[in-house]
Every structure is written in C-alpha cells, then in structure tokens.
N, C-alpha and C positions, 0 to 999 in steps of 0.2 A: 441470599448470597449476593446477589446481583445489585440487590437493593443496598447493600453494605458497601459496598465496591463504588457505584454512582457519589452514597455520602463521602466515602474518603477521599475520592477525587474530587469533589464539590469542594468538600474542608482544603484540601490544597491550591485548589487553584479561588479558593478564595481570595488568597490575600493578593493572587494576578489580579484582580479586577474581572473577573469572570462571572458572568450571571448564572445558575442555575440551569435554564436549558440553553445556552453555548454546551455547556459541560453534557447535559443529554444527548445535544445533537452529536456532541464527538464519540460518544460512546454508542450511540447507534449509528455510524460505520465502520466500529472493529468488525473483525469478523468471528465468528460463532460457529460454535459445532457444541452439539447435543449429544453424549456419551448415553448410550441405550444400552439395557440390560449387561450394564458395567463390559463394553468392549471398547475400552482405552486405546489399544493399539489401533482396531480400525478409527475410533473417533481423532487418532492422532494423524495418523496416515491422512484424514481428510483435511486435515487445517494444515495441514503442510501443503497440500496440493494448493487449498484455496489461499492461504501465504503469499506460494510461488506466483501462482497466477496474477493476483491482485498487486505484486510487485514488491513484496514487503523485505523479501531477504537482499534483493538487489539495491532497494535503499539503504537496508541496515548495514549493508556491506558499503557504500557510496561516504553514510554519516558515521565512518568507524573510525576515520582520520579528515585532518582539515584538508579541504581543495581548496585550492588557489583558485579567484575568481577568473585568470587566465585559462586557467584548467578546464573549470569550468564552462566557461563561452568553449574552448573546443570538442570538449564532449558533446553540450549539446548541439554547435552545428555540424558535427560528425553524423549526430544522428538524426539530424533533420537533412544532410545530403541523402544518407540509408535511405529515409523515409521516401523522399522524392525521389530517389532512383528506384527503388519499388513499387513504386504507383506510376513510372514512366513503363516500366517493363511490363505492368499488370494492364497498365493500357494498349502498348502495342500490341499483346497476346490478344487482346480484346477488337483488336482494328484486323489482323487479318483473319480471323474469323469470319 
C-alpha cells in the first residue's frame, strides 16, 4: 500500500521536476501510526495527538485562506517577542535560584 502511494506521488510530482528520493525523503517525514489488531479509534486518537504536536492543524488552519505578507511579518514577530519574553522570564527564575 505504501509502496503505491510513494509511486503515485512520484507519477505526480514528476512532471514538477522532482527526483525520485526528493519524493522519499518528503514521505519519510509524514507522520504514521500503525492500526494493531484493527483499533482505529485508538490508532486515530494517536495521529491526532502526533498532528497536533508536530503543528500540522495550526498550519492547515494558517494555509486555509491568503495572508498578506504584512500579516504575515506581524505574526511572526508577535511570536518571536512571545518567544524572547519566555526565555527572559525562564532565565530570571533561573538567576534567583
């Protein structure tokens, strides 16, 4: 099944100009889950978690409509203030210690 899946998307992104393992290597970082003794729901429950985690529904929610590249610059330094105001407060906790 897997091996079907690789050729179809090899046959498509053939005519991008894409080699063969470009197309492998994108397909060994989806993520995967293994349905064991046919329980769907837990193997579903798991790929939603590793989804979430890995950040995939917050992208797919980000590419559902166009951002303006204005939009854009301020999201990302909104969250690159976040980021640096978390690592200032994680270091002060760390200083009066």
């Amino acid at each position: 099944m897997a091996a079907d899946l690789v050729r179809e998307a090899d046959s498509a992104d053939a005519g991008r100009g894409r080699h063969a393992t470009e197309v492998a290597k994108l397909w060994a970082f989806m993520s995967r889950v293994t349905v064991v003794d046919n329980q769907v729901d837990a193997a579903l429950k798991q790929l939603k978690k590793l989804l979430a985690r890995d950040g995939a529904f917050g992208e797919m929610k980000r590419r559902a409509h166009y951002e303006k590249p204005s939009v854009k610059r301020k999201r990302k330094a909104a969250a690159a203030r976040k980021r640096r105001r978390r690592a200032l407060a994680r270091a002060r906790g760390r200083d009066t210690e």
